[in-house]
N, CA, C and O atoms as a Tinker XYZ file with bonds, in Angstrom:
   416  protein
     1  N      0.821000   -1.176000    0.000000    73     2
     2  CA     0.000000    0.000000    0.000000    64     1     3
     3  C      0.877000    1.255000    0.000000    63     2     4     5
     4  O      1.794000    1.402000    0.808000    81     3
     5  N      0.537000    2.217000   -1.003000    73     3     6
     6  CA     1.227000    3.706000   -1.056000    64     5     7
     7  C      0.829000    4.647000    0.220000    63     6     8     9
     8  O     -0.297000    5.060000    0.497000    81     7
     9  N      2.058000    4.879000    0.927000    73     7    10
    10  CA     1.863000    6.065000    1.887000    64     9    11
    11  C      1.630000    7.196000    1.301000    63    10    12    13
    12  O      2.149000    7.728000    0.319000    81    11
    13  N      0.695000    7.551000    2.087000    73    11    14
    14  CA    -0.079000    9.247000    1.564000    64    13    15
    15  C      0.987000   10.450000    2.035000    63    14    16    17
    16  O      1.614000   10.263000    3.078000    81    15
    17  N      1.129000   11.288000    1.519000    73    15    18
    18  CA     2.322000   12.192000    1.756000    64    17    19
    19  C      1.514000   13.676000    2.127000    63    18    20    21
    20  O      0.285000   13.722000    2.074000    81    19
    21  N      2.226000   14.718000    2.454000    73    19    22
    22  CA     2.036000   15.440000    2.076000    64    21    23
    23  C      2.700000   16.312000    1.856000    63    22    24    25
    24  O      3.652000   16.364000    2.634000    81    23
    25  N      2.668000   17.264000    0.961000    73    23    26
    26  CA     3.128000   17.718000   -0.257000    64    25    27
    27  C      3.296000   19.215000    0.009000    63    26    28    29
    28  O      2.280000   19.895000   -0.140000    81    27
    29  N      4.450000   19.849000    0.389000    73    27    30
    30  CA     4.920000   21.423000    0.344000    64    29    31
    31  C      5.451000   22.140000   -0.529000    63    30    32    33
    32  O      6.669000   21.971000   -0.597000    81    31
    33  N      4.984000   22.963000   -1.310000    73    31    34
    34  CA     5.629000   23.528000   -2.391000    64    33    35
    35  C      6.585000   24.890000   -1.916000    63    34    36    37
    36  O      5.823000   25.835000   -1.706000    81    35
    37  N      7.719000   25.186000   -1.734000    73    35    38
    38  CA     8.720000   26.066000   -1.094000    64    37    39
    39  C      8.590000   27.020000   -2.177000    63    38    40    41
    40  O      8.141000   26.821000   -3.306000    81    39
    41  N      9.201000   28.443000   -1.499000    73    39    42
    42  CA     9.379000   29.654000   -2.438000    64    41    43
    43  C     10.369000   29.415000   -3.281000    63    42    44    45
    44  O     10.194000   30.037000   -4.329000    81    43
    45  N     11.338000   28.778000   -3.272000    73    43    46
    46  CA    12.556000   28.436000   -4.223000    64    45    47
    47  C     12.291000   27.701000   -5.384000    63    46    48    49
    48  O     13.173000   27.268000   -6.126000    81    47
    49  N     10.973000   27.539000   -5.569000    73    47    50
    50  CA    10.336000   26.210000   -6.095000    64    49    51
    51  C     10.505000   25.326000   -6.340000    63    50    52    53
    52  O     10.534000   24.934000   -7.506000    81    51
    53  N     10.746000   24.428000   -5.049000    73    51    54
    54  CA    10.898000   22.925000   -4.749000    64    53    55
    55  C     10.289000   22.656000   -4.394000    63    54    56    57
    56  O      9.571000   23.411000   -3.739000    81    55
    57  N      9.998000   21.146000   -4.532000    73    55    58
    58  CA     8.987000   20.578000   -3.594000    64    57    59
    59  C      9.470000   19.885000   -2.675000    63    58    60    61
    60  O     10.639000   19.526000   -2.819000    81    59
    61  N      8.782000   19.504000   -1.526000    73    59    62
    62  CA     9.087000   18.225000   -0.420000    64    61    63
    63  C      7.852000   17.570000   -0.330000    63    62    64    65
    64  O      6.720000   18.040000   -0.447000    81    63
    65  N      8.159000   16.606000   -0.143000    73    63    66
    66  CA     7.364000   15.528000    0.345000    64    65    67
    67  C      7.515000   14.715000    1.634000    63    66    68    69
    68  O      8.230000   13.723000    1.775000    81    67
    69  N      6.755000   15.270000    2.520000    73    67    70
    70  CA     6.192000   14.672000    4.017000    64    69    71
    71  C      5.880000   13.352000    3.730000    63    70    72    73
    72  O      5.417000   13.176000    2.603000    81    71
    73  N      6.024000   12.245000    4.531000    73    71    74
    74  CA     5.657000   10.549000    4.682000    64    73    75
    75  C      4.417000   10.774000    5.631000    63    74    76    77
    76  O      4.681000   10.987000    6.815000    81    75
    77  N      3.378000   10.756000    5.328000    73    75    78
    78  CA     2.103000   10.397000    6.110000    64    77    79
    79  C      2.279000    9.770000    7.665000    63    78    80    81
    80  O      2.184000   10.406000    8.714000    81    79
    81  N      2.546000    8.428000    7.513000    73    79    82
    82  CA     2.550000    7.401000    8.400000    64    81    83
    83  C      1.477000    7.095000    8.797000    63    82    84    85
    84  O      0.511000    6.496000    8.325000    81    83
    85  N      1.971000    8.043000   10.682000    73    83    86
    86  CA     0.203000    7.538000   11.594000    64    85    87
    87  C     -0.320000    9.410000   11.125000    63    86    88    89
    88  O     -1.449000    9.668000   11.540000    81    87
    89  N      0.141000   10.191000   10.620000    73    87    90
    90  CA    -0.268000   11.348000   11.036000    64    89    91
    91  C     -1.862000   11.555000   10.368000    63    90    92    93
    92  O     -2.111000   11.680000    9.169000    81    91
    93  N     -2.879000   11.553000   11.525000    73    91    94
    94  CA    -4.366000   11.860000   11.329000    64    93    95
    95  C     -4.217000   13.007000   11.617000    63    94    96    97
    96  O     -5.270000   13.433000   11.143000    81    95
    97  N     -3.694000   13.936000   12.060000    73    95    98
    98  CA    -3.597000   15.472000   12.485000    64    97    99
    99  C     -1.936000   15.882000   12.314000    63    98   100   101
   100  O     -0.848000   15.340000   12.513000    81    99
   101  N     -2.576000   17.480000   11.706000    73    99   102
   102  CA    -0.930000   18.326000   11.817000    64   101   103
   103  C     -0.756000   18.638000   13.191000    63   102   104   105
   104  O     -1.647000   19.281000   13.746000    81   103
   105  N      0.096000   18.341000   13.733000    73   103   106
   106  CA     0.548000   18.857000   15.203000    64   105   107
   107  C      1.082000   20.328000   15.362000    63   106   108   109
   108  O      1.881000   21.040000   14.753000    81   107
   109  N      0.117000   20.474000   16.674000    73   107   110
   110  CA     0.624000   21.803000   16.774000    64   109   111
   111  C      1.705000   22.692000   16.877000    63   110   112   113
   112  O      2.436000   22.560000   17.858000    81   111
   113  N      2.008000   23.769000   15.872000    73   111   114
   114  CA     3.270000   24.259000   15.252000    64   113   115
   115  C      4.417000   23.766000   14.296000    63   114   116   117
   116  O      5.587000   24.104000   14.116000    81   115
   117  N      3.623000   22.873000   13.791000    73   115   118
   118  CA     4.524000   21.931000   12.692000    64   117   119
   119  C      4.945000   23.055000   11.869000    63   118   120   121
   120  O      6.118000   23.323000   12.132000    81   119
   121  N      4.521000   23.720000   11.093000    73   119   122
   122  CA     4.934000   24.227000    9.572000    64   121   123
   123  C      4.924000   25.769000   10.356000    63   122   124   125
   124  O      5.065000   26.715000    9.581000    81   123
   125  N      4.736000   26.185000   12.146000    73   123   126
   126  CA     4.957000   27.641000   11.956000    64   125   127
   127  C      5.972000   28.218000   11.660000    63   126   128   129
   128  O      7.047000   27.619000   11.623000    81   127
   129  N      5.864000   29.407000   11.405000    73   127   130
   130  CA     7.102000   30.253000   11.261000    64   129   131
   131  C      7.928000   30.077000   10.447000    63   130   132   133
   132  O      9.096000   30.456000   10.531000    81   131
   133  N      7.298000   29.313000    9.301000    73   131   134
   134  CA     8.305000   29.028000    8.056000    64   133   135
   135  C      7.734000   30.142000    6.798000    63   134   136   137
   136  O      6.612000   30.192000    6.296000    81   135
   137  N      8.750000   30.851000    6.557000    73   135   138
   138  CA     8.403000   31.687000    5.354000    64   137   139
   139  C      8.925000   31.405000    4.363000    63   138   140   141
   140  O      9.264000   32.336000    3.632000    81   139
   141  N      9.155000   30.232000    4.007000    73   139   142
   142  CA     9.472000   29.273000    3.026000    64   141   143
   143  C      8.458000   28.929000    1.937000    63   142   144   145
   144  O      8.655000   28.795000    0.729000    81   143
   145  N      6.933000   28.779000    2.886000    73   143   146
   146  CA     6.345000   27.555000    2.198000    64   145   147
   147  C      5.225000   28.583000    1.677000    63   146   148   149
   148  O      4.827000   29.519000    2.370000    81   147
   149  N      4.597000   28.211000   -0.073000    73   147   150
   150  CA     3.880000   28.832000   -0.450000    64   149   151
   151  C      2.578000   27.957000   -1.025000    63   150   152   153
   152  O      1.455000   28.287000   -1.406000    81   151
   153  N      3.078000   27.041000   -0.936000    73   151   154
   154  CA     1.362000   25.754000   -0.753000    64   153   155
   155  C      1.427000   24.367000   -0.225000    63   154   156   157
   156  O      2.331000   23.535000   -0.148000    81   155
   157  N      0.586000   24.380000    0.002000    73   155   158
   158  CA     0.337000   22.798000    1.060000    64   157   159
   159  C     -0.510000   21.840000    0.133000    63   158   160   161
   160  O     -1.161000   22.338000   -0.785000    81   159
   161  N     -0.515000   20.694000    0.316000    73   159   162
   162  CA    -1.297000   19.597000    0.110000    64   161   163
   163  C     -1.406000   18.575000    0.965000    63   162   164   165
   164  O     -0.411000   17.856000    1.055000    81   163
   165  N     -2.485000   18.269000    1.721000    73   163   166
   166  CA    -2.817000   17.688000    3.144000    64   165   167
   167  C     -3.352000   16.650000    2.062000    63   166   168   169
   168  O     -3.884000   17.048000    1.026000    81   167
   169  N     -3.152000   15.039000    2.408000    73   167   170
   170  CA    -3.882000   13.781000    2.071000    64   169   171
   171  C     -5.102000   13.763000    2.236000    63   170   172   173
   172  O     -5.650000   14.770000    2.684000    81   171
   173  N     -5.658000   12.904000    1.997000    73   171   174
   174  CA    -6.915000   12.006000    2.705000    64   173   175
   175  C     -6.385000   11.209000    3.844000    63   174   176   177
   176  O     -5.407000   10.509000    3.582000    81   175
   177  N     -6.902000   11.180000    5.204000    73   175   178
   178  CA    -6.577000   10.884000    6.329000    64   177   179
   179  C     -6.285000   11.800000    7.403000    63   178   180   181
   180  O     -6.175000   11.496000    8.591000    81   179
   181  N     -6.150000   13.114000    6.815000    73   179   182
   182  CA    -5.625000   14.167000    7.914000    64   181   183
   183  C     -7.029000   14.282000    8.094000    63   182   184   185
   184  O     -7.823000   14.204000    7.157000    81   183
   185  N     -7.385000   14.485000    9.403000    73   183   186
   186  CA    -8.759000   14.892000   10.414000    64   185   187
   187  C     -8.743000   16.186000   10.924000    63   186   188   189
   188  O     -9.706000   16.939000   10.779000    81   187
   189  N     -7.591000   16.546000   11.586000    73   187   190
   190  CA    -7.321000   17.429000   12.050000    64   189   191
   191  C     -6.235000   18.495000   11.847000    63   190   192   193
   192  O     -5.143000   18.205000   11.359000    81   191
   193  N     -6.616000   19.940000   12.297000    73   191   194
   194  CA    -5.060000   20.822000   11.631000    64   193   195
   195  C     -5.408000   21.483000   12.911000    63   194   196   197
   196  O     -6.443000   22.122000   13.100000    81   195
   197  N     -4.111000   21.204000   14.097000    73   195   198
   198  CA    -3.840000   21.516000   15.653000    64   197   199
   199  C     -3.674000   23.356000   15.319000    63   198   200   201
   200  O     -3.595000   24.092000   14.336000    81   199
   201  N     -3.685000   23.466000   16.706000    73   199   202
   202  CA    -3.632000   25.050000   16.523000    64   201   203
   203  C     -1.979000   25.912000   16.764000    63   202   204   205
   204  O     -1.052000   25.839000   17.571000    81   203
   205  N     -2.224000   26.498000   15.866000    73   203   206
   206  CA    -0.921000   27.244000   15.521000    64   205   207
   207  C      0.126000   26.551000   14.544000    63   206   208   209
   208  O      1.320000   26.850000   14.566000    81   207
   209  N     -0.414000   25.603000   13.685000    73   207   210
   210  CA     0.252000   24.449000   12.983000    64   209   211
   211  C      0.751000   25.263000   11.844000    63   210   212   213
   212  O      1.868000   24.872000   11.504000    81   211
   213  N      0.395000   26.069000   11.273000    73   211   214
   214  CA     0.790000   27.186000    9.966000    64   213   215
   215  C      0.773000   28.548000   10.691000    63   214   216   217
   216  O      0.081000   29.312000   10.019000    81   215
   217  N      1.222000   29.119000   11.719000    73   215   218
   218  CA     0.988000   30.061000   11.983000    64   217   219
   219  C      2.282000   31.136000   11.676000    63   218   220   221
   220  O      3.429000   30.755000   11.913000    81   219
   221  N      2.106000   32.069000   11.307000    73   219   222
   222  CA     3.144000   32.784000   10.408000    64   221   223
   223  C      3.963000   32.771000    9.512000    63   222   224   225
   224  O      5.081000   33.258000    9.345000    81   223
   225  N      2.924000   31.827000    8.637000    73   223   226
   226  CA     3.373000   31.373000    7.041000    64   225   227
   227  C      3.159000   32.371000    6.652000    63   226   228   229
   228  O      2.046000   32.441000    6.131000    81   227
   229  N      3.774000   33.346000    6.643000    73   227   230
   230  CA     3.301000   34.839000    5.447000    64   229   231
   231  C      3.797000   34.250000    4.300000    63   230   232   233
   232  O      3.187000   35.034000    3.573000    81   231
   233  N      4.278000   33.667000    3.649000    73   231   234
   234  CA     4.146000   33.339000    2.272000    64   233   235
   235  C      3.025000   32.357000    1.596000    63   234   236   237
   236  O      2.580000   32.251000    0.453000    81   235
   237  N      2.843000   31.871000    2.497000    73   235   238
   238  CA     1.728000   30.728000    2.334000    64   237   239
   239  C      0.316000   31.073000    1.850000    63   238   240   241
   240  O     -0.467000   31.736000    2.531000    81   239
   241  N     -0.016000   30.493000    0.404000    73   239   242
   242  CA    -0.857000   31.397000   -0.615000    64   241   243
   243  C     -1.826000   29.985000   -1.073000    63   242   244   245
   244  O     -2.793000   30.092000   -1.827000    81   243
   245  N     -1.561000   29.209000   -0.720000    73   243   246
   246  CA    -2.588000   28.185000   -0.902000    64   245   247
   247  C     -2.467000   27.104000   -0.033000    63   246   248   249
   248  O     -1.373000   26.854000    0.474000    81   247
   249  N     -3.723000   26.246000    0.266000    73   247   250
   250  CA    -3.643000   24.917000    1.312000    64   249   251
   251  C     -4.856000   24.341000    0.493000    63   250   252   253
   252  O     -5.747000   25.110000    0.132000    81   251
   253  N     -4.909000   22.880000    0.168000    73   251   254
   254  CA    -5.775000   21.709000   -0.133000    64   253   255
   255  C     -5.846000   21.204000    0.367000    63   254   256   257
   256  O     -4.931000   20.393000    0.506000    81   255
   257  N     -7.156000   21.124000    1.288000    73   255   258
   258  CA    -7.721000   20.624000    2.603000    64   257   259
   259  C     -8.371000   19.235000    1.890000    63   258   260   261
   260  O     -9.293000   19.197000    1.075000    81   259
   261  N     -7.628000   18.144000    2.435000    73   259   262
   262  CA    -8.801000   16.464000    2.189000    64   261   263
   263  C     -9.792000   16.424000    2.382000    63   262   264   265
   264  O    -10.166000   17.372000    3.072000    81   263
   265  N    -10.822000   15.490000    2.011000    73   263   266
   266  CA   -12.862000   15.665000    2.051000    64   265   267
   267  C    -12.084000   14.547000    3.508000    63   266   268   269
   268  O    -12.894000   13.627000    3.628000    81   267
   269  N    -11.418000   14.421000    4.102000    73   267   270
   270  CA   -11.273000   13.451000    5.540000    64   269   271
   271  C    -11.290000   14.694000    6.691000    63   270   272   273
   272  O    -11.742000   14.384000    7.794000    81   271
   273  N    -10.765000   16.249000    6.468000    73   271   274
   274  CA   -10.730000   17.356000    7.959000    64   273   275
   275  C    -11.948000   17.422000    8.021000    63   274   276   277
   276  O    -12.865000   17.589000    7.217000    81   275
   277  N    -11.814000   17.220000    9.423000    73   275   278
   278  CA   -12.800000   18.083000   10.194000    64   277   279
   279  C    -12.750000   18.348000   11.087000    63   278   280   281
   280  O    -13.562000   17.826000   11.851000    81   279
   281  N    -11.782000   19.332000   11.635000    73   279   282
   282  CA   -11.406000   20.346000   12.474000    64   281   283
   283  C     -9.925000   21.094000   12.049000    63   282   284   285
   284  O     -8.875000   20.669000   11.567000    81   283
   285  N    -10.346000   22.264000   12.431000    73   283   286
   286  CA    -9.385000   23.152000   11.879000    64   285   287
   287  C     -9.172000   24.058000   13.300000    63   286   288   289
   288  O     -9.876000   25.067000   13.251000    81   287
   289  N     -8.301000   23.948000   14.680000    73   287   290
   290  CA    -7.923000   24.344000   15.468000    64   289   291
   291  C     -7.847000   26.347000   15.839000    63   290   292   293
   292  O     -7.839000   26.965000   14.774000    81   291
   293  N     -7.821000   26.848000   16.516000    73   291   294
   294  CA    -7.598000   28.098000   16.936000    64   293   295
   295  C     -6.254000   28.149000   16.010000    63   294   296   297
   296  O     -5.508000   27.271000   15.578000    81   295
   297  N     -6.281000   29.592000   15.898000    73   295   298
   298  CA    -5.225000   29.986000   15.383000    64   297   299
   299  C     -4.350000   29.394000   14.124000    63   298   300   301
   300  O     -3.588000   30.030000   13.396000    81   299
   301  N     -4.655000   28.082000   14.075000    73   299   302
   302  CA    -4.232000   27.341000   13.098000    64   301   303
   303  C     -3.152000   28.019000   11.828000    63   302   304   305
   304  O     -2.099000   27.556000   11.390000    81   303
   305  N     -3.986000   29.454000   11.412000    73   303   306
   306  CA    -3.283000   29.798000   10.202000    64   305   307
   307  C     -3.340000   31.265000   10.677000    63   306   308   309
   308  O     -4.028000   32.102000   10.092000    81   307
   309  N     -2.688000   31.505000   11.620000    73   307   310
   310  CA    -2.436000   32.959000   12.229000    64   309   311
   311  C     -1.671000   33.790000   11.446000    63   310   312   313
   312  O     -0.537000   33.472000   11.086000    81   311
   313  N     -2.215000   34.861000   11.143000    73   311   314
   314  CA    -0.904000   35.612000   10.020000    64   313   315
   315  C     -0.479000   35.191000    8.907000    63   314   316   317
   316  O      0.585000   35.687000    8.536000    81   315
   317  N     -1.023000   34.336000    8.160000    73   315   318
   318  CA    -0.815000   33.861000    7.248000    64   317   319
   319  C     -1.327000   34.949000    6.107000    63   318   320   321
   320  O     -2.304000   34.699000    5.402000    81   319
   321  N     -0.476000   36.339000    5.980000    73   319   322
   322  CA    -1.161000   37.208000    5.532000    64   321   323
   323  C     -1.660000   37.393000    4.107000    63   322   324   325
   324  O     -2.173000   38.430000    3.686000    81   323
   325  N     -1.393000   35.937000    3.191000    73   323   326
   326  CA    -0.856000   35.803000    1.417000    64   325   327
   327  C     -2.152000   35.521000    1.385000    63   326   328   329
   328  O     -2.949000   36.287000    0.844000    81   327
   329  N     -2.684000   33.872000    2.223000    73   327   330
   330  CA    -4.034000   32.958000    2.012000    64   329   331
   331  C     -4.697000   33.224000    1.214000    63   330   332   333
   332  O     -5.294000   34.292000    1.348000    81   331
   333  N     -4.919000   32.497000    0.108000    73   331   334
   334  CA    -6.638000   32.362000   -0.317000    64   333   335
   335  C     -7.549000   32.122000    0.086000    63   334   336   337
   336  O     -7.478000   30.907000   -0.094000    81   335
   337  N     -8.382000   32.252000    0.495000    73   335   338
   338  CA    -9.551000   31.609000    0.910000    64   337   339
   339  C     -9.466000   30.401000    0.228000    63   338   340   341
   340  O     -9.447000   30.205000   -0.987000    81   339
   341  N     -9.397000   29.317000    1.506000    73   339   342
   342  CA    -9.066000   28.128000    0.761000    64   341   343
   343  C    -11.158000   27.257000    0.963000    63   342   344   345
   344  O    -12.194000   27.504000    1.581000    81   343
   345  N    -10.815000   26.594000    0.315000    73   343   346
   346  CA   -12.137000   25.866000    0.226000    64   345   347
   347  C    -12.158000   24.731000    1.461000    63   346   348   349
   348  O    -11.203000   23.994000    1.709000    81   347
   349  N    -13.408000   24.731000    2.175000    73   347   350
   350  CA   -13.785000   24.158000    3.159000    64   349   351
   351  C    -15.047000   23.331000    3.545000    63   350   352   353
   352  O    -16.018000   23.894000    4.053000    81   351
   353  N    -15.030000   22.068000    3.317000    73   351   354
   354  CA   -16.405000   21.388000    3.590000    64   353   355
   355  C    -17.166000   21.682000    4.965000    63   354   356   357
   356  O    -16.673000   21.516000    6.080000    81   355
   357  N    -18.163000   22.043000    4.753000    73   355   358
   358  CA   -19.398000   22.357000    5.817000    64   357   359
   359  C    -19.193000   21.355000    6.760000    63   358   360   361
   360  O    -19.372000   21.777000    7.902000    81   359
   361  N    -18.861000   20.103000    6.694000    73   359   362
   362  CA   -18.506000   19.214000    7.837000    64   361   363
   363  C    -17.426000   19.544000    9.213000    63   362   364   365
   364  O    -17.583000   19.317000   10.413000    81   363
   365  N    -16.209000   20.219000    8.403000    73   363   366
   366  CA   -15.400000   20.728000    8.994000    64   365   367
   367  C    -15.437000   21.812000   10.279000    63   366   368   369
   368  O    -15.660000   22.974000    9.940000    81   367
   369  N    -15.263000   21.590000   11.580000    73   367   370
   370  CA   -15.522000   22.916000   12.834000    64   369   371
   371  C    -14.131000   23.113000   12.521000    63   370   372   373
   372  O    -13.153000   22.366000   12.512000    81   371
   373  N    -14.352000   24.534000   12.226000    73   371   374
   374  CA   -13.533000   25.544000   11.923000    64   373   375
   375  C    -13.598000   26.496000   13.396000    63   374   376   377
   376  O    -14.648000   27.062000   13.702000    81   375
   377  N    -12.556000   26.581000   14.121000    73   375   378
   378  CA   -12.593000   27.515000   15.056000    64   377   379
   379  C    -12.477000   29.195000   14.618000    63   378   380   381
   380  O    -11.980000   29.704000   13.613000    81   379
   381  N    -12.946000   29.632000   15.446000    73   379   382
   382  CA   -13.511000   31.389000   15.020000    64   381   383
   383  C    -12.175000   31.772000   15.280000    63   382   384   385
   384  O    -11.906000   32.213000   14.163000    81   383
   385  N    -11.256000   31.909000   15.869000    73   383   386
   386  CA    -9.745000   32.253000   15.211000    64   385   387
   387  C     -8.653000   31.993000   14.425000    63   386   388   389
   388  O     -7.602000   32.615000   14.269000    81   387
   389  N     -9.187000   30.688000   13.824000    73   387   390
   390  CA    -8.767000   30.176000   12.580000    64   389   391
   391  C     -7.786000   30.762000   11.763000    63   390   392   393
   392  O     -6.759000   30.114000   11.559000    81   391
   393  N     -7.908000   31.775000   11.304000    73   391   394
   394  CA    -7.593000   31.962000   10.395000    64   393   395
   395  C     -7.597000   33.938000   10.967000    63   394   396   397
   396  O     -7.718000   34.841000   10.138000    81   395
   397  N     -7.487000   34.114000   12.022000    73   395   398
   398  CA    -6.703000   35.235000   12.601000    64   397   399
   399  C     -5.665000   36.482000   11.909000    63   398   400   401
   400  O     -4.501000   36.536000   12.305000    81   399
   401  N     -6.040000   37.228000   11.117000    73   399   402
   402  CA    -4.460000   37.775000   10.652000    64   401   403
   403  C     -4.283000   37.274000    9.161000    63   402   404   405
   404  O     -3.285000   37.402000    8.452000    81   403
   405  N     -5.442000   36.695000    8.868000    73   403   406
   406  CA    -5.375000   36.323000    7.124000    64   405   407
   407  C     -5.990000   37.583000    6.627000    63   406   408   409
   408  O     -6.853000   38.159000    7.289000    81   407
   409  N     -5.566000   38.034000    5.467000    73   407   410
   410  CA    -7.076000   38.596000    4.294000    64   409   411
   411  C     -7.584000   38.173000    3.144000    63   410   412   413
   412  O     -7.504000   38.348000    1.928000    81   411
   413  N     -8.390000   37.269000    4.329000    73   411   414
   414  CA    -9.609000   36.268000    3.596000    64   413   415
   415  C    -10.473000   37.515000    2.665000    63   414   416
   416  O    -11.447000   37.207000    1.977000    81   415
């Protein structure tokens, strides 16, 4: 069976590729404070995105959320001042500081 990855596209334009494993959730402060990264691609299997897990990605201009989240933590994407409004299934509890410091 293929491990699900997930997938960072850097400002230098490289990519990396994360090994899934057990990860059902981004842990909190994984990808903060990197002004490196300018898009994400989360698998199918991620449930959860912990809080403060992208928080002061100011470069960070896109995220592809799996039809598997559903929860998206406080603060999660604090300052992430680039963001698109990324697309979000109605299933998903999205906490009301979510997305803090974006211009959604």
């Amino acid at each position: 069976m293929k491990k699900e990855r997930i997938k960072v596209q850097l400002y230098n334009k490289t990519y990396k590729e994360i090994d899934m494993s057990d990860f059902t959730e981004i842990p909190e402060e994984l990808f903060s404070n990197r002004n490196d990264i300018i898009s994400v691609w989360l698998p199918d299997g991620v449930k959860k995105i912990d809080a403060n897990a992208f928080e002061n990605c100011v470069r960070l201009s896109e995220i592809f959320f799996p039809k598997t989240l559903r929860v998206i933590e406080s603060e999660a994407f604090r300052n992430c001042i680039n963001l698109k409004k990324p697309e979000i299934s109605e299933k998903v509890d999205v906490d009301t500081t979510a997305f803090v410091g974006c211009n959604l």
